[in-house]
Structure formats: C-alpha cells, structure tokens
C-alpha positions as CSV (number, residue, x, y, z in Angstrom):
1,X,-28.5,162.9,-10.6
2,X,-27.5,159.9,-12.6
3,X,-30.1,158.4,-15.2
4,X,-32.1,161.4,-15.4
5,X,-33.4,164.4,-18.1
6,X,-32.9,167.5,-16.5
7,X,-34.3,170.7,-17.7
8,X,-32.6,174.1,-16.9
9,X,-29.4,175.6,-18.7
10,X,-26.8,173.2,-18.6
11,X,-24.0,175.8,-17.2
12,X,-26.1,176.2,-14.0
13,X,-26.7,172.4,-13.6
14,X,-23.0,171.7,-14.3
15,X,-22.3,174.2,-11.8
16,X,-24.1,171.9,-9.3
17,X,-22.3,168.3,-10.4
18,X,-19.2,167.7,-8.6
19,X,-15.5,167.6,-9.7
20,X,-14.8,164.8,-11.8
21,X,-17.9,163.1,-12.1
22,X,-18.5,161.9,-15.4
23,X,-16.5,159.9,-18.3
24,X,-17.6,160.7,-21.4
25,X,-19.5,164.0,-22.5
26,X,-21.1,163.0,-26.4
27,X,-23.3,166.6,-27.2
28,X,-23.3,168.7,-30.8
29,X,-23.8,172.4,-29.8
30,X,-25.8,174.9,-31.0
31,X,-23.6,176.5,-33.3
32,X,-23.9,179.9,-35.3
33,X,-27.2,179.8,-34.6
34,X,-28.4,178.2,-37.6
35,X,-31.4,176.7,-35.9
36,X,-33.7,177.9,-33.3
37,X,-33.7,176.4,-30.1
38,X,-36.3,177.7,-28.0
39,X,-34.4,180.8,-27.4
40,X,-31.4,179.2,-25.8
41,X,-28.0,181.5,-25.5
42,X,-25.1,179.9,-25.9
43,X,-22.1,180.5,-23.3
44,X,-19.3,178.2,-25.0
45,X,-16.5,179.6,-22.3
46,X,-18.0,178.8,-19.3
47,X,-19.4,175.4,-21.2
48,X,-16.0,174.2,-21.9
49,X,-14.5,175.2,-18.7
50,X,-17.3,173.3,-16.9
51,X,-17.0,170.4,-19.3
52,X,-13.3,170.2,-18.4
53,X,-13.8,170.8,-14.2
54,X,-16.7,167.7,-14.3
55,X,-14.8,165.4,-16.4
56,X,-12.8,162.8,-15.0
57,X,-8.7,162.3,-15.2
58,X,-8.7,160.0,-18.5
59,X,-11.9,161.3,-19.4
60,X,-13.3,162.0,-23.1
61,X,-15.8,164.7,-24.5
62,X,-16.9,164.3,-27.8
63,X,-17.5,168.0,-29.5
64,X,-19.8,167.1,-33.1
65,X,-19.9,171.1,-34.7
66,X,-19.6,172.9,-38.0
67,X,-19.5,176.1,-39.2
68,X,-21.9,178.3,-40.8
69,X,-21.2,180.2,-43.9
70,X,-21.5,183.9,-43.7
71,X,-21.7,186.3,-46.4
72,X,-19.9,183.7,-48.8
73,X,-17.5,182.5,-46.3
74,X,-16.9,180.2,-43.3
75,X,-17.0,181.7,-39.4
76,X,-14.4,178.9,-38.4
77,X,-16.0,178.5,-35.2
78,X,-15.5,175.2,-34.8
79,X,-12.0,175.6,-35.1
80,X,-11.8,178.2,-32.6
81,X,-13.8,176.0,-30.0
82,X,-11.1,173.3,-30.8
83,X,-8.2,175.9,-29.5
84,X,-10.2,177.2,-26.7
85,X,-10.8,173.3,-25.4
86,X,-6.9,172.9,-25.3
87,X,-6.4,176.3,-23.9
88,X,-8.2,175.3,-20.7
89,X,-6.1,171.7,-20.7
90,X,-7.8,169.7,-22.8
91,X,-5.7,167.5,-25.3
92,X,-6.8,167.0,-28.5
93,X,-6.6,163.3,-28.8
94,X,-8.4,163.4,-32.1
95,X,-9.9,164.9,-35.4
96,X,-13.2,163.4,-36.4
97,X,-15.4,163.6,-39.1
98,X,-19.0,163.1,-39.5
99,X,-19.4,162.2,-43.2
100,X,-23.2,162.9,-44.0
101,X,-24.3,160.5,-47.2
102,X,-27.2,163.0,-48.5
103,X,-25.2,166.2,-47.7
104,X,-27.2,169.7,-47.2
105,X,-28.2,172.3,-49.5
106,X,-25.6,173.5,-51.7
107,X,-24.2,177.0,-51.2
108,X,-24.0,178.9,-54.7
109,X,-20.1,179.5,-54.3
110,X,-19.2,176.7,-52.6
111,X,-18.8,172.9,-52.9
112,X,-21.5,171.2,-51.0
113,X,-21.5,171.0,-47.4
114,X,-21.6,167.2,-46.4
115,X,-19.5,166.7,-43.0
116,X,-19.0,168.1,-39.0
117,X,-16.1,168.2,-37.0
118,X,-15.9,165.5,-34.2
119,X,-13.3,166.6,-31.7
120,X,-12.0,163.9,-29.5
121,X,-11.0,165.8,-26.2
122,X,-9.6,163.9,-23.6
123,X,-8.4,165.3,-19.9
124,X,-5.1,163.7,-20.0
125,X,-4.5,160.4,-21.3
126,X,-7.7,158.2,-22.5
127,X,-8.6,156.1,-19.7
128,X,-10.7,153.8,-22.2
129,X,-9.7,153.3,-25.9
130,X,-12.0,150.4,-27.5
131,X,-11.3,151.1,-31.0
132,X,-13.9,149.6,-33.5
133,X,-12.6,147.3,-36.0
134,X,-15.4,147.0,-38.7
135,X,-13.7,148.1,-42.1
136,X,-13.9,145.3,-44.2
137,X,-10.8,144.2,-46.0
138,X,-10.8,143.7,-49.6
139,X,-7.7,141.3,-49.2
140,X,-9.6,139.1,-46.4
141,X,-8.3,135.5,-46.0
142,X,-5.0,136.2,-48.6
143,X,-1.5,135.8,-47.7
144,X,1.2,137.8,-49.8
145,X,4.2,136.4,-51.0
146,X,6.5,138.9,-49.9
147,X,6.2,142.9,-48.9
148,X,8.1,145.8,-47.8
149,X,7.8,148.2,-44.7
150,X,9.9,151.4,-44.9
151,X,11.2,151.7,-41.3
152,X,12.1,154.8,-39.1
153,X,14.9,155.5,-40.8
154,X,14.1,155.4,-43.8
155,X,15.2,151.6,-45.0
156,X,13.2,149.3,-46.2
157,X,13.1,146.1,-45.1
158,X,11.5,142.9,-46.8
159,X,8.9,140.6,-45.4
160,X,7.0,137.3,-46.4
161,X,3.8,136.0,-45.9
162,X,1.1,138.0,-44.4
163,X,-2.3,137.1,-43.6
164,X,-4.7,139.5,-44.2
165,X,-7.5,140.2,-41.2
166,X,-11.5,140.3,-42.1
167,X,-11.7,143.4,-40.5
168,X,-9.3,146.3,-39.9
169,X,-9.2,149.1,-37.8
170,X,-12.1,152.1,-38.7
171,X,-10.8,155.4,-40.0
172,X,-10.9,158.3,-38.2
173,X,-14.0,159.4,-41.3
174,X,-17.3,158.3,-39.9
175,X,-20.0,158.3,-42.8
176,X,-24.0,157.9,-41.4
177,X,-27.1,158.2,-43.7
178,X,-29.0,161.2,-42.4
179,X,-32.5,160.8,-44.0
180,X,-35.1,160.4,-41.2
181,X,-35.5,157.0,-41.3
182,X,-31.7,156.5,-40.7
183,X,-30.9,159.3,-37.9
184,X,-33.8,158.0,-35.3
185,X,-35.8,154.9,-35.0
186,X,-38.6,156.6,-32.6
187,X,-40.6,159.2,-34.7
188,X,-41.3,161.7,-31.6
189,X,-37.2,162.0,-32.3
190,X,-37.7,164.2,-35.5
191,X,-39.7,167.0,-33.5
192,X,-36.6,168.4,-32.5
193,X,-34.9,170.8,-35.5
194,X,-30.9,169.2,-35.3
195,X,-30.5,165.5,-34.2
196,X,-27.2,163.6,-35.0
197,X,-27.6,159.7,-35.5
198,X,-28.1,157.5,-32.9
199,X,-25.2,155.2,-34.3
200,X,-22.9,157.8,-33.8
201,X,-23.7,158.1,-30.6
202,X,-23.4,154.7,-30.4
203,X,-20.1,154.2,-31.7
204,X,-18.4,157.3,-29.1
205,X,-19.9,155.6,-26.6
206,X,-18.9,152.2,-27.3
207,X,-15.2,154.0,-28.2
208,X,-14.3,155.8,-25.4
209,X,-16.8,154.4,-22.2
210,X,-16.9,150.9,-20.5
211,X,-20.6,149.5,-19.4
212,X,-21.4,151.1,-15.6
213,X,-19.4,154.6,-16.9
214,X,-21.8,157.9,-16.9
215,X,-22.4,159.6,-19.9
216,X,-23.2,163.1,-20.2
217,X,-24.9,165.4,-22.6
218,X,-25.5,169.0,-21.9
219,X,-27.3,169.6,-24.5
220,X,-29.3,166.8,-25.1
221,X,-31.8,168.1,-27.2
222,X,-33.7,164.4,-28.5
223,X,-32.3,162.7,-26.0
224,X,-30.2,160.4,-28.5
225,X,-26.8,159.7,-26.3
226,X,-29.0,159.3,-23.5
227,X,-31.3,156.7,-24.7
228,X,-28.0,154.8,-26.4
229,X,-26.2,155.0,-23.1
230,X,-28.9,153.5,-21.6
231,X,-29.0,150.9,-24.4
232,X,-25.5,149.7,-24.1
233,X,-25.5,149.5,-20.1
234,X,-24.1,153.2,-19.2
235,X,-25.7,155.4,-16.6
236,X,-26.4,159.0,-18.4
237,X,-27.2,162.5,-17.8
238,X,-29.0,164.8,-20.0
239,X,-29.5,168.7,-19.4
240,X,-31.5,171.0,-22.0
241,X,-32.9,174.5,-21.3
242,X,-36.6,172.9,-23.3
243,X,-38.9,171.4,-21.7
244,X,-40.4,170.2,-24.7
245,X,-37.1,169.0,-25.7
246,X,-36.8,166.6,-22.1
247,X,-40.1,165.5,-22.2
248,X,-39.4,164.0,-25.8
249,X,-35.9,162.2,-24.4
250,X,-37.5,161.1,-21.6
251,X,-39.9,159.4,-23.8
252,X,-37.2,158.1,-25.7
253,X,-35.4,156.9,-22.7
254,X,-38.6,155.6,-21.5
255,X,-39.4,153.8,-24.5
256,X,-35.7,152.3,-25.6
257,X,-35.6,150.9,-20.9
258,X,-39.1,148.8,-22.1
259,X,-37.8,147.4,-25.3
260,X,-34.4,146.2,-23.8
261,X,-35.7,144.9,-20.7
262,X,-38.8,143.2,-22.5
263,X,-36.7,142.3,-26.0
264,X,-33.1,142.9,-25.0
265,X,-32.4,140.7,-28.6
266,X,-33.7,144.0,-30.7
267,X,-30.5,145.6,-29.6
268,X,-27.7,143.1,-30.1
269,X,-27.1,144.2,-33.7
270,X,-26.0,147.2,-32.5
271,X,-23.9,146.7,-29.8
C-alpha cells in the first residue's frame, strides 16, 4: 500500500491498513464545508478514531483547520476536533499556527481572517522531534557583558558572557506566502479548490518524521505531502474520495520522482 494514491473514502481504506502502521499523518480536512469537494461527507469521529488505531506508539498527526464564520460568528470546530483527538488518547503535544501573508477576504464585522490551526497530535510521546532552527538572530556573533535569568524560584541570578547563535529555535507561528506561485510549484496543483503550501508540508515532515518513515494523508486532495514525502526520502500514502483529485497527485508524484532522480540538486534548498 506504501508509495501509492489511492482513491476511495479514506475511512474505508483506513479500515483496511493495519494497527500501527504509519508515523506521521500531515492532511487539512474539509472543514465547515466551505469548499466543494466533489461531494465528499465528512465523518471526523470515525476519521480520528482511525487516525489514532493506524498511527504508531510515538507517532504524530498533523491536523491544519479553521473555522468558518456563521451568521457573524465562529463554529469553533476546530477547537472541538482538538478535544475529540485527546478524548480518544491523543496528546496534544502542540498548538500551531499557519500564518497566511495575503490573508482572505475580510468579514464585515470581523478583523481579517489570516491564519489555521496546526494541531500537533502525538500517540504518546514523540518518537521523532527534529526541531528546525532557522530564525535568524538579530544579536548573531555578539557576546553580552553580563545578563540575568530569573530561576524557578523566583531569584535571579547573574551571568557573563554569552554568545549569541546565528540561528535560534523557530516559533511555534509558521507564516507562508499563499499566492499561487508560492503554495505549488507544478500548475496542475491549482485545479484543486484548497491546497496548503508545499513548504509546510515540508517543514512537518522534516519535524516530526526521519527518511524511510511513511507518511500518510487521508485526504490528499493535490497530492502536496505526498509528493514532499517523496522528495525528502519518506515512503507516503495518499487516499481521496476524487479521482480527479488522485490523478492530479499522481502526476505530481510522478513528476517531483523524475526531477529528483534526474536533478536531485533542484531540491537541496529545501531540505
């Protein structure tokens, strides 16, 4: 089942994949219906308890949603997807956001919408934590004279002489341009109605997987954490009840498997 674009509803197909089978789970669902997707009904339940039965011990899923507004106000689904996830033994390991650059259309009560949730579930403990260190210090190559650190109980205790790093830690905010030259690199990408950007992807599956670990997305629309599992050396599973929608990741599968065996250097930047 591995390294393949399978069509059907992805409850039925999970229903077929064994106990603890995959590693990561990276997928955005179709939430409040804002956009049509070729008639597809949405069982988040039986989703999530699936999600949790196939993913290993020390496994991750990555949940990217937002929440519709209704009548002037939100329907906190996302929220209540977050609860249900730890209901059914999930931890919460962390609260994500997907900072959009451009925004959406402004509501006329309401400041403008401009981020998603990105819940990091894990079953258990993390098994694999490879946290990106790309935030640029201001302070870079500078060494303080002296500085305090308030401990645990309260005191604060004086230090001297530290030396600042080039890069720290990233926050837990991830911001991504989402105009359509940013979001894909392959054009057939943009005939689906919703796709998130293939460097955030990227990033999950750099964050919480390790090269040889299978990655699965339910609802793979595009095909975007498939084709950037395959990029960066992980096996991948992709389910969506379109047809349309698989032939246009296997294309993208297809295409990004030819441009890294053939020009593996095109792909270096991002890794």
């Amino acid at each position: 089942m591995i390294d393949t674009i399978i069509q059907g509803d992805c409850l039925n197909v999970m229903r077929g994949m064994g106990n603890n089978s995959v590693d990561l789970t990276v997928t955005s669902p179709p939430y409040d219906n804002l956009k049509d997707y070729k008639g597809y009904t949405f069982d988040f339940e039986g989703i999530a308890q699936q999600l949790y039965r196939v993913t290993k011990q020390g496994g991750v899923v990555v949940w990217v949603v937002g929440d519709a507004t209704i009548n002037g106000s939100e329907t906190g689904t996302s929220f209540k997807q977050a609860l249900y996830f730890k209901e059914i033994g999930f931890n919460l390991h962390d609260t994500m956001i997907y900072s959009k650059i451009s925004g959406t259309m402004p509501h006329t009560n309401t400041y403008t919408n401009a981020f998603e949730f990105m819940f990091v579930l894990s079953k258990g403990i993390p098994k694999t934590i490879n946290i990106i260190a790309d935030r640029a210090n201001k302070c870079f190559g500078r060494a303080t004279g002296s500085w305090t650190v308030r401990e645990l109980d309260g005191n604060l205790t004086s230090r001297k002489s530290l030396n600042i790093a080039q890069h720290g830690v990233r926050y837990n905010i991830w911001e991504y341009a989402t105009g359509k030259g940013s979001v894909a690199r392959d054009e057939i990408a943009h005939n689906h109605p919703a796709i998130f950007p293939e460097a955030l992807a990227r990033d999950h599956i750099l964050s919480w997987s390790n090269e040889g670990d299978i990655v699965l997305d339910p609802m793979c629309g595009s095909g975007t954490t498939c084709k950037m599992a395959l990029i960066h050396d992980r096996h991948y599973i992709g389910i969506d009840v379109s047809e349309e929608y698989c032939n246009i990741a296997r294309q993208r599968v297809a295409d990004a498997k030819m441009v890294k065996d053939s020009q593996p250097e095109l792909f270096e930047v991002v890794k």
